[in-house]
Structures are given as C-alpha cells and as structure tokens.
C-alpha positions in Angstrom: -48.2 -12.0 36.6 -48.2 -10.3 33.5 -48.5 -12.3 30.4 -48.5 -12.4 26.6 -51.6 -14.2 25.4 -53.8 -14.4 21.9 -57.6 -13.8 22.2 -60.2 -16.6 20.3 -60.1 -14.2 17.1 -56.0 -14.9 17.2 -54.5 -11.1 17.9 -52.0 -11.1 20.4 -52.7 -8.9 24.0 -51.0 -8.3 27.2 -52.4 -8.8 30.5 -52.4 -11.0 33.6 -53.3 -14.3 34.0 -54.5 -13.6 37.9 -57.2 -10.9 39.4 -56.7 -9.0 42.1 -57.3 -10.3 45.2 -60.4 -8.2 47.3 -58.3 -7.8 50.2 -55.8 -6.0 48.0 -58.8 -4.2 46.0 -60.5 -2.8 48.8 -57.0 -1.3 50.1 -57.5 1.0 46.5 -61.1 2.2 47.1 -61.4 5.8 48.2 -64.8 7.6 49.4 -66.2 4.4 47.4 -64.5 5.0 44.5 -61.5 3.7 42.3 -59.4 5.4 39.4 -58.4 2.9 36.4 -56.0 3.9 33.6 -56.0 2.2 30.5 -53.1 2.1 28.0 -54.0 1.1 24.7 -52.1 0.5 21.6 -53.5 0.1 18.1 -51.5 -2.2 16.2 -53.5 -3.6 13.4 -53.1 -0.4 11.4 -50.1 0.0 8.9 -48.6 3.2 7.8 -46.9 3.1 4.1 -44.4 6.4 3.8 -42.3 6.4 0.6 -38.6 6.7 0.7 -35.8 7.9 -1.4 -33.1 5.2 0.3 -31.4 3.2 -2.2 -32.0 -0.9 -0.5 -29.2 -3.0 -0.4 -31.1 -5.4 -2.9 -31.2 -2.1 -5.6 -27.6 -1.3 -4.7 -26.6 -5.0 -5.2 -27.4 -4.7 -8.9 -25.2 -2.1 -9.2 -21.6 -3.2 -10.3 -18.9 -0.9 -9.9 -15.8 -2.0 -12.2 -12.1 -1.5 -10.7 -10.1 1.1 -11.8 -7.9 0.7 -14.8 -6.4 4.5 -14.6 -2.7 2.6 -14.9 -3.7 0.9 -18.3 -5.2 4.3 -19.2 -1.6 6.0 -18.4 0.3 3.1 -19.6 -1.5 3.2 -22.8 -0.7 7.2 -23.0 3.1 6.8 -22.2 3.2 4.0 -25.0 1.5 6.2 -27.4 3.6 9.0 -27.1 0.4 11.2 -27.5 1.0 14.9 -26.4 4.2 13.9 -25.2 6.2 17.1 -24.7 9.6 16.4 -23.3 12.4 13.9 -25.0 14.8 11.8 -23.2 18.2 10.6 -24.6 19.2 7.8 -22.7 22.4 5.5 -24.2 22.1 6.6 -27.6 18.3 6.0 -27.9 14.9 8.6 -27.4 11.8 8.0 -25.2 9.4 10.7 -25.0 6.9 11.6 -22.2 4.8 13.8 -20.4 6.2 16.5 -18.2 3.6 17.3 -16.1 2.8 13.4 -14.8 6.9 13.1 -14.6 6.7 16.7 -12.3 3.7 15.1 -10.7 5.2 11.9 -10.1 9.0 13.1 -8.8 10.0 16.0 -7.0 13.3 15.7 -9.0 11.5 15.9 -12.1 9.6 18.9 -11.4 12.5 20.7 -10.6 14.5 20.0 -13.3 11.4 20.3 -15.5 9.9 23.2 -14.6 11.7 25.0 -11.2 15.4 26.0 -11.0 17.0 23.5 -11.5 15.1 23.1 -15.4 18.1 22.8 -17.6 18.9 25.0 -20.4 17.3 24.3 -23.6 15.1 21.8 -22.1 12.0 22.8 -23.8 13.4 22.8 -27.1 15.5 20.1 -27.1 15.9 16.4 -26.2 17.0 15.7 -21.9 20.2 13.8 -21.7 19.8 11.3 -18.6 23.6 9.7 -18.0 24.2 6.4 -15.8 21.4 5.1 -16.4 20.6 1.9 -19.2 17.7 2.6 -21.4 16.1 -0.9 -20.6 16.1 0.8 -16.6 14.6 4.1 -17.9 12.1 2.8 -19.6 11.0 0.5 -16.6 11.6 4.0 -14.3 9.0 5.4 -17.1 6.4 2.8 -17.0 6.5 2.8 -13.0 5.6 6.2 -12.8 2.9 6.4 -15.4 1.3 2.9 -13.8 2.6 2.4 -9.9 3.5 -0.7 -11.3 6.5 -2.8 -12.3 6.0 -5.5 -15.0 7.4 -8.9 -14.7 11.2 -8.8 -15.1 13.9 -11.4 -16.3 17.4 -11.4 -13.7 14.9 -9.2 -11.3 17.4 -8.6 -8.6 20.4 -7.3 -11.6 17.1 -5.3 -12.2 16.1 -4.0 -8.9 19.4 -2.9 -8.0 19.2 -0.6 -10.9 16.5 0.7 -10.4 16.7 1.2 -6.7 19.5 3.6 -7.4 17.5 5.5 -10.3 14.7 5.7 -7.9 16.5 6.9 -5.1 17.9 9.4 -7.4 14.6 10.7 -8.4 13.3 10.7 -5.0 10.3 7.9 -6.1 10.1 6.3 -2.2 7.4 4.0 -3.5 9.3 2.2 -6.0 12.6 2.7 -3.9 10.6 0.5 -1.1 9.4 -2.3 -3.6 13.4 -3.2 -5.4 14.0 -3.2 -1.7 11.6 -5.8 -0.5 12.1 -7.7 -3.8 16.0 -7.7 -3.5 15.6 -9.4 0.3 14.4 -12.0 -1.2 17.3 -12.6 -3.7 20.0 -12.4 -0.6 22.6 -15.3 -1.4 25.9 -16.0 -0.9 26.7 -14.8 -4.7 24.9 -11.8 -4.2 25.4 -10.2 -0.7 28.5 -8.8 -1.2 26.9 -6.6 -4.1 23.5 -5.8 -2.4 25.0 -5.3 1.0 26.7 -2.0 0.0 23.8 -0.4 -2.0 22.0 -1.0 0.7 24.5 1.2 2.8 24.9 3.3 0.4 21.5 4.7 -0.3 20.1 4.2 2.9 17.9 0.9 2.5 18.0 0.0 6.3 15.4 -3.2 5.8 17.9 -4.4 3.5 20.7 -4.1 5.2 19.7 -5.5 7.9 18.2 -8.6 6.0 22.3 -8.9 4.5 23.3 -8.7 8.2 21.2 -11.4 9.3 22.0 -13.9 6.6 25.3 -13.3 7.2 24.7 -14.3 10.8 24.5 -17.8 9.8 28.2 -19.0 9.9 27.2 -21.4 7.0 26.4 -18.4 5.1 29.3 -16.1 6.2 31.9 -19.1 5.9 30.9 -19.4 2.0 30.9 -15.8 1.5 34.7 -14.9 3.3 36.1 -17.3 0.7 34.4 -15.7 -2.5 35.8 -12.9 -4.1 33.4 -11.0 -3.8 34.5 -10.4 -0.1 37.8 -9.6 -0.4 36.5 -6.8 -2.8 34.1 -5.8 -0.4 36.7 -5.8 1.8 38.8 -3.3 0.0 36.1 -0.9 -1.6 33.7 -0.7 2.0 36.1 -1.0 5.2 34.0 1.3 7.5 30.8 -1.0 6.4 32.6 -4.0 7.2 34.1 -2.7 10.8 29.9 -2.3 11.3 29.5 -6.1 10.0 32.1 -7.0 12.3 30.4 -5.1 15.4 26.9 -6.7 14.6 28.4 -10.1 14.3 30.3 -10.0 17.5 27.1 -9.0 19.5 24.9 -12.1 21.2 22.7 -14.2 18.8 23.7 -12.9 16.1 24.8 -15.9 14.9 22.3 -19.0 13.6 
C-alpha cells in the first residue's frame, strides 16, 4: 500500500510500506532478468520568476474615490458658467447649457437644435409656459445631477414635476415622482393623483390608487369628500374603469 512517509533527515517521500512478495516477484522475471522504472521528482529546488501582476495586498492600498460628476454639473448649472441658452419661466430667467439639456431630453434637443428649435432661440431668452419656476428649476437641477434634492409638500411637488417630466420625455425622473407619489396615496389625495396617473400613463400608480381604494374603509371616506364628486364629473370613463376593477373578486380588503 502506497504511503506518504518522512525519511530520518525529515523530507517527505512516497512509497510502500510492504515488499513484494517472491512468489509475486518471480512471476516478473524474464530470461533472468527484470525491468524497473523509477520516477523521480526534485522538489527541494525553488524557481523565483518576476512578475508584472499587481497583488491584491498592492491593489488594496489603492483607494478609488466615488464619483462626484453630479456635484461637478450641479456646481456648473449654479454658476451659470458658459451657459448659452436663457429660460423665462413666470416672470423670472434661469440660464443653462444646451448641449447637456439636448443630451439629457430628446425634447430638448429638438427644440434646441433640430426642427422643432424655435425662432430666435439663439438670440433670445426660451419662454417655457405652465410650468412654476420653483418646478423648473428642480426639472433643471435633475438633469444636470440625476438627482432630486430634498423637497417640502413632496407629493404637491412630484405631481408637478411628473407632468414636466413626461413632457420632456425624462423616463427616469418621470419613474421616481411616481414611486414617491405611491407612497403619499390618502384619502385627501387620491382623487387628485388617481387622474394624473391616467392621464400620463403612470400604470404603477394607478394601480396603487386602485388598490387603496379597494379597501371599503378607504373608498367609504373618499365617496363622501369632494374631491369625488369632482372626480366624478371631470373623469367618467376613469371612474366606469374604477367601477369595473372594484366589482372584480378580491378587490376589496
């Protein structure tokens, strides 16, 4: 049986523990002779080759700091510096930089630099209507920084800047007044987000509206607002769907 073993000077070797037995031995024996093949292996000799691999223990030292582009473009938008297009919004003037707007929005760069660029654009300031300059200049910031900052009556905000984002085709930020307006679904507020929803095609929100409203608690306290009866008046065809929802199998909690 073959065995690993360490000779009196301590190095280890491989062997077996047993001979052969003769009867065995003399079965190998051929015109009174025997082949033997050794295989040896040297292993107390070390080879040093130099290498150009960076060690994870080099690489550790190494500290890679996150990016802070968005401050960078933040900073630029705040500055003003090389700004080349003007923006009247609501009686007041924000400048920016057309080529990160065109980048940014589809809408932009078509009215920017395509077609669609309206005359006397690059002379003169771009008149932006429906829109508050407090929601502009959030619009702004987003697209310079893929950020929004912290906002006070967030869902009043959101809505507004849901609709200014699906009007300049900015999915992103579209998707985030979405997800931040499901969490502000109450009875005081449904009746108002349930119909932007419809209306620009927010089908995670809607549907979030449609299930709280399939808690008769919830629908109870918002039939005898006034904010119902309006939504009543101004959205029949979305309240017919309501109706059909409601009326199907667990939908009500």
């Amino acid at each position: 049986m073959k065995a690993d073993t360490f000779d009196g000077a301590g190095f280890r070797s491989f062997g077996y523990e047993k001979f052969v037995r003769r009867c065995d031995f003399e079965k190998l024996i051929r015109d009174d002779s025997f082949t033997i093949r050794c295989d040896i292996v040297v292993i107390d000799e070390i080879r040093a080759e130099e290498s150009t691999e960076i060690t994870t223990t080099t690489a550790a030292v190494v500290t890679v700091p996150p990016s802070d582009l968005n401050q960078q473009l933040g900073d630029l938008l705040e500055s003003e510096k090389g700004a080349d297009v003007v923006f009247e919004v609501g009686g007041q003037t924000l400048a920016a930089h057309r080529c990160v707007l065109a980048a940014r929005s589809p809408v932009f760069k078509a009215e920017l630099y395509g077609l669609m660029k309206e005359g006397g654009t690059a002379a003169g300031a771009v008149h932006i209507e429906d829109i508050e300059p407090r929601v502009f200049k959030v619009l702004l910031r987003f697209m310079y920084t893929d950020s929004l900052p912290e906002m006070e009556e967030e869902d009043v905000m959101c809505q507004h800047l849901l609709v200014a984002a699906d009007r300049y085709n900015l999915e992103r930020l579209k998707l985030i007044c979405e997800e931040k307006l499901c969490r502000h679904i109450s009875v005081g507020t449904v009746w108002n987000i349930l119909p932007l929803a419809d209306q620009h095609h927010c089908d995670g929100l809607k549907k979030a509206c449609f299930d709280f409203l399939g808690s008769l608690a919830n629908l109870s306290a918002v039939v005898a607002s006034d904010g119902f009866k309006h939504l009543c008046r101004s959205c029949p065809s979305l309240m017919e769907e309501l109706v059909v929802t409601l009326a199907l199998p667990g939908s009500h909690a």
